[in-house]
N, C-alpha and C positions, 0 to 999 in steps of 0.2 A: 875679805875675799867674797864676789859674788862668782854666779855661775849662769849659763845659761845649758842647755841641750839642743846639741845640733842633730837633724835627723836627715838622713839621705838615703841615696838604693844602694841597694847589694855595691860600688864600688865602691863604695865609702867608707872610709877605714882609716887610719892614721898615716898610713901610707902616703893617702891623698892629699892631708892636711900638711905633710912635710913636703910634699912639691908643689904647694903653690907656694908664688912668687914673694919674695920679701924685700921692702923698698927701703928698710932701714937694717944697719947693721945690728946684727942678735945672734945670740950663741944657740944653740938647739943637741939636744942630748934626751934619751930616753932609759932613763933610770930599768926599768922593765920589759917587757911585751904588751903593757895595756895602757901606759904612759908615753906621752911622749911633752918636752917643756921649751917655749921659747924664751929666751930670757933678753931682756932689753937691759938699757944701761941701768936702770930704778925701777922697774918691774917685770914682771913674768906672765905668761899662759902656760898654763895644766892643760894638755888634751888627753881626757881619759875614755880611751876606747868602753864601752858596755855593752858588753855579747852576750846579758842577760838584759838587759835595757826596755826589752819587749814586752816584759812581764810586770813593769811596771805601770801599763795602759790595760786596760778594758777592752775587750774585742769591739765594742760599738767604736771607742774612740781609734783604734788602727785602720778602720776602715775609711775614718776621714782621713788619712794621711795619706798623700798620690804616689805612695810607692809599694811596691809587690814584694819586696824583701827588707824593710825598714833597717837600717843601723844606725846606732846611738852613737853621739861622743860627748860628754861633758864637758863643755870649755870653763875653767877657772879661770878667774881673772882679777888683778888687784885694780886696775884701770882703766877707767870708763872710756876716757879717749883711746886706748890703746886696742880695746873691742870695736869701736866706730871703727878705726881706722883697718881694725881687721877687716870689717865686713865691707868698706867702701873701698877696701884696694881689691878686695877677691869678690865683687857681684860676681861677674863675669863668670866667674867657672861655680858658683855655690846657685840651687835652685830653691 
């Protein structure tokens, strides 16, 4: 499983990662409040929200980041194409 960290502003929240659009059939279910899992036919994403996330940066480095309220989400991921293909169907609404 690799991982990567998504960072966005204050709307950015699990919320927002279950309304964008999905162009292949997958099941979605969120185990807790801080998870939420896409599950494809042979693989899956983890998005785990981190509302302490913050603390794991240095003040010099948050202020390179072009946002005023920074929020975290961890994306899990078993496949490589299946992250591509996240981030080239959602440019559009991800900054």
């Amino acid at each position: 499983m690799q991982s990567i960290i998504l960072i966005g502003d204050e709307p950015f929240n699990l919320d927002f990662i279950k309304n964008l659009p999905k162009s292949v059939d997958t099941r979605s279910y969120e185990p807790n409040d801080l998870r939420y899992v896409l599950e494809y036919v042979n693989d899956r994403i983890y998005y785990d929200y981190l509302p302490e996330g913050i603390l794991d940066y240095e003040k010099d480095e948050l202020l390179h980041l072009p946002f005023q309220s920074p929020r975290f989400i961890a994306m899990l991921y078993t496949s490589n194409q299946i992250m591509r293909d996240f981030f080239l169907e959602n440019a559009k609404y991800l900054y």
